[in-house]
C-alpha positions as CSV (number, residue, x, y, z in Angstrom):
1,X,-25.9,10.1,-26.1
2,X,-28.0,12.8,-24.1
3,X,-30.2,11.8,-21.3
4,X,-32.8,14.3,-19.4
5,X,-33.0,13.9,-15.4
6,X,-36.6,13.7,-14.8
7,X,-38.6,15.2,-11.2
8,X,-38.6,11.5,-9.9
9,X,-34.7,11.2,-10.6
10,X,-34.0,13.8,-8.1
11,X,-31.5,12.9,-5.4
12,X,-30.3,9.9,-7.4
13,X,-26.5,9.0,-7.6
14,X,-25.1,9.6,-11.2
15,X,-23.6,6.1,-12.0
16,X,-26.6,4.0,-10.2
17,X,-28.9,6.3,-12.5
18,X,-27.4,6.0,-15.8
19,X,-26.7,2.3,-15.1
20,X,-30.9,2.0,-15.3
21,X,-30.6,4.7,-18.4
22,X,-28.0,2.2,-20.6
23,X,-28.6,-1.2,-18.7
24,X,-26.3,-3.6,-21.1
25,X,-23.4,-1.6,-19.4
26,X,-21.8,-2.2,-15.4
27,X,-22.0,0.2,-13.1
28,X,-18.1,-0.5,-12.9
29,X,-18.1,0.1,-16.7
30,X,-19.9,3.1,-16.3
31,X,-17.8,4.7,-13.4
32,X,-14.9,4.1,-15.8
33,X,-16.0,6.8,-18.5
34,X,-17.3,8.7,-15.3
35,X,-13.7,8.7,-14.2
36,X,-12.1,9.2,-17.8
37,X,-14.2,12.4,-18.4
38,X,-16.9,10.3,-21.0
39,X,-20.0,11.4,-18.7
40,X,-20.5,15.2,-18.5
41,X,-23.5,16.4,-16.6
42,X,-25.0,19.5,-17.7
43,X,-21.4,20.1,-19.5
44,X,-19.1,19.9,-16.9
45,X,-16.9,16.8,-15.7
46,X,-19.0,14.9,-12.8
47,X,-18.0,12.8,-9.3
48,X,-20.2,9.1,-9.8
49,X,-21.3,9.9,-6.6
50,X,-23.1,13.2,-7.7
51,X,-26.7,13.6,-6.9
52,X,-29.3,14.3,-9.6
53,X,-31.2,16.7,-10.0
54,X,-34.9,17.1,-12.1
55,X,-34.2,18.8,-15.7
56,X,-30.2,17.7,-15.4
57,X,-28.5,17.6,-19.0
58,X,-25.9,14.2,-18.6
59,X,-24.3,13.3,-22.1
60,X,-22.1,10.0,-22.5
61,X,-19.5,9.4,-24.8
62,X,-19.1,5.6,-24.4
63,X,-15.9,3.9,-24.7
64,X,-14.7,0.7,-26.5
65,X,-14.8,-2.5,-24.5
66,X,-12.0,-4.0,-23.3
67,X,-10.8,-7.1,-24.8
68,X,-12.5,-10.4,-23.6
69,X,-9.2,-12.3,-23.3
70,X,-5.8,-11.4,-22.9
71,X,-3.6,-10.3,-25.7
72,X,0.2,-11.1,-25.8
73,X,2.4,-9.0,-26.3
74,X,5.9,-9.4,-26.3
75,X,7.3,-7.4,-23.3
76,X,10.3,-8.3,-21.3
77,X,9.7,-10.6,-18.3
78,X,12.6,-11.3,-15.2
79,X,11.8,-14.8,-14.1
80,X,12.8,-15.3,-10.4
81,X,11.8,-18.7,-9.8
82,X,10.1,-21.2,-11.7
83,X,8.7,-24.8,-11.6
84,X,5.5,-27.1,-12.9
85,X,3.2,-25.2,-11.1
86,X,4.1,-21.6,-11.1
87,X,6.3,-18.6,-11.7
88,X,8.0,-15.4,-9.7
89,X,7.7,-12.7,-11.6
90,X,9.8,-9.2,-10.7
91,X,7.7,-7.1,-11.4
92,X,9.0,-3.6,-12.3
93,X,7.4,0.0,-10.8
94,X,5.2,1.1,-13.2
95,X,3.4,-1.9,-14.7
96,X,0.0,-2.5,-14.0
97,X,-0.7,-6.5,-13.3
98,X,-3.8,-6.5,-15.4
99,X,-6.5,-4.5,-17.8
100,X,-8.8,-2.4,-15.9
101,X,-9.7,1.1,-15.3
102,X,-8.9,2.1,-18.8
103,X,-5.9,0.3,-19.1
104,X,-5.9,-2.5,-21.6
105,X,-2.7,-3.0,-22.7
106,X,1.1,-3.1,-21.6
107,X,0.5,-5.0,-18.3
108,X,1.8,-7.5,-16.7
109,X,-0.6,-10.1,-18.0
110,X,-0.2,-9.3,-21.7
111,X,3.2,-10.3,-21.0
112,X,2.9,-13.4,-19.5
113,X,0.6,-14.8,-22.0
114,X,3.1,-14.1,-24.6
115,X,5.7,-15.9,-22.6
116,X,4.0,-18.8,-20.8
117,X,0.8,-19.2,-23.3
118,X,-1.6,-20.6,-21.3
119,X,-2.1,-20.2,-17.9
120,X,-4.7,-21.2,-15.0
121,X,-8.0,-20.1,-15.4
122,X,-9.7,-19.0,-12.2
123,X,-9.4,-15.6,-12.3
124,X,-11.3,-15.2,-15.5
125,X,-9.9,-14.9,-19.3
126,X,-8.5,-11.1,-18.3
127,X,-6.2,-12.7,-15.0
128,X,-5.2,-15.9,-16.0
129,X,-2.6,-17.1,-13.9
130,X,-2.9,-14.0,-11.1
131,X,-3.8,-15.4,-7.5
132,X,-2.2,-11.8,-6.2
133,X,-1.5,-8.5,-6.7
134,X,1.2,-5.8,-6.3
135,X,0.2,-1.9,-7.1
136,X,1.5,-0.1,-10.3
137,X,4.6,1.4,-8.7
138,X,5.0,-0.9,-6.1
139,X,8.2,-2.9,-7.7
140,X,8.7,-6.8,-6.4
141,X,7.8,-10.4,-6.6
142,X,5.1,-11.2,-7.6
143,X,3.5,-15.1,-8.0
144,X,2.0,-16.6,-10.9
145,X,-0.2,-19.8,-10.9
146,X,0.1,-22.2,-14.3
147,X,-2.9,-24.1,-13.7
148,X,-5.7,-24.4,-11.4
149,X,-5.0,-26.9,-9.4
150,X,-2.1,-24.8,-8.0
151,X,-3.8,-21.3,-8.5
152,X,-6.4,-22.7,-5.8
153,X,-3.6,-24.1,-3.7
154,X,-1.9,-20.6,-3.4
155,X,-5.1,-18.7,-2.7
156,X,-5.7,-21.5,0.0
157,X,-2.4,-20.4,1.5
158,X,-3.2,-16.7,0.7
159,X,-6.6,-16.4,2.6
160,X,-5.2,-18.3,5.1
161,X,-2.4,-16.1,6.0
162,X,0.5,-19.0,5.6
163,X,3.0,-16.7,3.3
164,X,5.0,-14.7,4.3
165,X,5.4,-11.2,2.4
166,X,7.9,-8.8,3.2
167,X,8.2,-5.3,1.4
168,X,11.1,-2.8,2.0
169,X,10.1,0.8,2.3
170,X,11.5,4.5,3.0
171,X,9.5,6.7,5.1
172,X,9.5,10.0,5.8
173,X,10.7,11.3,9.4
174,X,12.5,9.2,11.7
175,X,10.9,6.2,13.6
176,X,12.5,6.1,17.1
177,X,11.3,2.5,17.8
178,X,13.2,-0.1,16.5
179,X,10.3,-2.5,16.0
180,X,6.5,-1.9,15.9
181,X,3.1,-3.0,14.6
182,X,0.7,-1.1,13.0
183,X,-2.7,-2.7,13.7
184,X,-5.7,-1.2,12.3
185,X,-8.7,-1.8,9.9
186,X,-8.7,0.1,6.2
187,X,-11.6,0.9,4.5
188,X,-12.0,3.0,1.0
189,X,-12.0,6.4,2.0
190,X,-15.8,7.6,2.0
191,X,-14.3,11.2,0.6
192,X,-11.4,10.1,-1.5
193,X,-12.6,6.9,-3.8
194,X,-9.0,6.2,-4.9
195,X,-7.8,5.7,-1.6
196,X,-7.6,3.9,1.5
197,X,-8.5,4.8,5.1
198,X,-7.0,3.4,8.5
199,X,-9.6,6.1,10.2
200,X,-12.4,4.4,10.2
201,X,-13.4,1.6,12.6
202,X,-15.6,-0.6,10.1
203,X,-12.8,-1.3,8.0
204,X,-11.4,-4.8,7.2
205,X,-9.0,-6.5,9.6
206,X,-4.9,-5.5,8.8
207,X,-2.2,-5.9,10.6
208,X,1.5,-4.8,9.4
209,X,4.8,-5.4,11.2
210,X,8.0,-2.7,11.0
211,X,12.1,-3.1,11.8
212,X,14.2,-0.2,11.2
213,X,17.1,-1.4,8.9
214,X,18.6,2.0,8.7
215,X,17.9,5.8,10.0
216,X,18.9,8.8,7.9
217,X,18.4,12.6,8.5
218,X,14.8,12.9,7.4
219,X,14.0,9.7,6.2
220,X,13.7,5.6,8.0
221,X,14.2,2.6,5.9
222,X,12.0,-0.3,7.0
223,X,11.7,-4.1,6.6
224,X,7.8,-4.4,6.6
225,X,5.8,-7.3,7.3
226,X,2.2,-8.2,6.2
227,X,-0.3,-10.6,8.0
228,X,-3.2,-9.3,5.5
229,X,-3.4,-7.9,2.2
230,X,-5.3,-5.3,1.7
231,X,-5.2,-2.9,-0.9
232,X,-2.5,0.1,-0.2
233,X,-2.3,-2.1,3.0
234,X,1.7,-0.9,3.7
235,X,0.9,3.1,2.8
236,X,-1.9,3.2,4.4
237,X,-0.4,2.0,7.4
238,X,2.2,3.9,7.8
239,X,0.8,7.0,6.6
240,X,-1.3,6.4,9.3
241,X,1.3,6.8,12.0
242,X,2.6,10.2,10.4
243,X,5.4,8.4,8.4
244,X,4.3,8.3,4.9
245,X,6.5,6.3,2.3
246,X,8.6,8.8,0.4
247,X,7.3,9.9,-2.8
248,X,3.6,8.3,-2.2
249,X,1.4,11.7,-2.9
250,X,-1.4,9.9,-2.7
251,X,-1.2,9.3,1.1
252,X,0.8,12.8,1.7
253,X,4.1,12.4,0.8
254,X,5.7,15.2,-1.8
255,X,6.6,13.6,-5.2
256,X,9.9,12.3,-5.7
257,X,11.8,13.0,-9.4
258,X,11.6,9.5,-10.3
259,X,7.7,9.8,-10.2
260,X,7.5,6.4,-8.0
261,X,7.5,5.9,-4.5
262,X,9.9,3.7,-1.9
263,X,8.1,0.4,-2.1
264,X,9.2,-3.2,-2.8
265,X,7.9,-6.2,-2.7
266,X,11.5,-8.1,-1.4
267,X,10.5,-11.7,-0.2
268,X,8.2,-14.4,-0.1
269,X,7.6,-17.5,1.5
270,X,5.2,-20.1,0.5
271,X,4.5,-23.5,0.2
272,X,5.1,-25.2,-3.3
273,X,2.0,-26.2,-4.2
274,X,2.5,-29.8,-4.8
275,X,5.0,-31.1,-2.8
276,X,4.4,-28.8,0.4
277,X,7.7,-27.8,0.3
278,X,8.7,-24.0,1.4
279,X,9.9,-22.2,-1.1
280,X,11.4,-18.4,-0.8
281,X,11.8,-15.9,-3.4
282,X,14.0,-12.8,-3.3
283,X,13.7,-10.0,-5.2
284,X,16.5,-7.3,-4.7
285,X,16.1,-3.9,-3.9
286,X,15.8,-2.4,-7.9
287,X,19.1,0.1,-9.1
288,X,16.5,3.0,-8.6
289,X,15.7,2.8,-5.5
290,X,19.1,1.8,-4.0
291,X,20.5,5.1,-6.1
292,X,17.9,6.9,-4.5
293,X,19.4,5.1,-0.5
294,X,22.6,6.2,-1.9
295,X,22.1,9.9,-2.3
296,X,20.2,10.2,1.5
297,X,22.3,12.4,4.2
């Protein structure tokens, strides 16, 4: 499909534009193909952000919608604690939790629904069962709710900061300190949409807490823990305070060869969900990244 910018369209933001141009679509939908090279304006690749301007040539190549539910698929799944009410997943580097952004297929989710059939409901027929979230390469435990009752009871204990969540991470440089807390708001970075920003000041509360476990010649391995959650909360962090976690080139570390970087999701503590008990989950450090300890001077 071709559209033609018109004098009044002038100084309008591609996506919110062609949004009013194919209006049975989201703008999220839309900023998808934008991303994925399906939206070329005046035959070149585009930002969403992109300003119009009058007699501008956009063509769009629209994609297939994602499924409406969940597909399973059989992919292997290490169960690290189970009960009526939920499941703790460890969740390897490199699976996505759930379809988005072009990715419909092969996450986390496909697989669960293969293994546990059905699962709670809140967070719509794409996340059943997902009251949380762990980034593609970030490696760990992850929890899964098995109905509602105890999806809303975890979220309860999410949002109000009663679990604990501690990640183990590498960092470049050597942190003196042997404790420390990193307490500043992120915000998506207004340049950058696929990151994160600890620069700005109207950002949403975070607050992340450090202890050096070990010191090597160019590199500090920390025990990290998380009073918030925000997205890229532990990267952003401590990329923030010049100590970026190794291999994370989004947020300025160089790549490492096993094309992840040094984060893990190790523990959590929570409450069961009907009984009140506390219940904590281990995940141990995977063989890649203690390989990858191993070979550090």
């Amino acid at each position: 499909m071709t559209f033609l910018a018109a004098d009044s369209d002038s100084g309008r933001r591609l996506d919110h534009w062609l949004q009013r141009q194919l209006p049975d679509y989201s703008r999220s939908r839309i900023q998808e193909w934008i991303k994925a090279g399906r939206v070329l304006l005046n035959g070149a690749a585009a930002r969403a952000s992109q300003s119009l301007r009058a007699g501008d040539s956009v063509e769009v190549e629209p994609a297939a919608p994602p499924p409406l539910s969940a597909v399973p698929e059989d992919i292997p799944l290490t169960v690290l604690y189970e009960d009526a009410d939920l499941v703790a997943i460890d969740k390897p580097a490199g699976m996505v939790v759930h379809a988005g952004a072009g990715v419909n297929s092969g996450t986390l989710v496909n697989a669960l629904v293969h293994r546990f059939g059905t699962l709670s409901g809140v967070g719509g027929e794409l996340r059943p069962g997902i009251v949380h979230r762990l980034d593609r390469f970030t490696s760990g435990v992850l929890l899964v709710a098995k109905h509602d009752a105890a999806h809303r009871r975890l979220a309860a204990q999410f949002s109000g900061r009663e679990i604990e969540k501690v990640y183990l991470a590498l960092v470049h440089g050597r942190i003196e300190a042997e404790t420390g807390r990193i307490d500043r708001p992120i915000a998506r970075d207004p340049i950058r949409r696929t990151r994160m920003t600890a620069r700005l000041a109207d950002g949403r509360a975070a607050w992340s807490e450090y202890r050096v476990l070990r010191r090597f010649e160019k590199f500090t391995f920390l025990e990290v823990l998380i009073g918030t959650g925000r997205t890229h909360q532990i990267r952003v962090h401590l990329s923030s305070i010049g100590h970026p976690v190794a291999g994370d080139t989004v947020y300025g570390a160089p790549r490492h060869a096993s094309g992840r970087y040094f984060l893990h999701a190790h523990r959590i503590r929570f409450h069961q969900p009907s009984t009140g008990e506390p219940v904590t989950v281990v995940s141990p450090l995977p063989a890649d990244l203690a390989s990858w300890l191993a070979g550090l001077p």
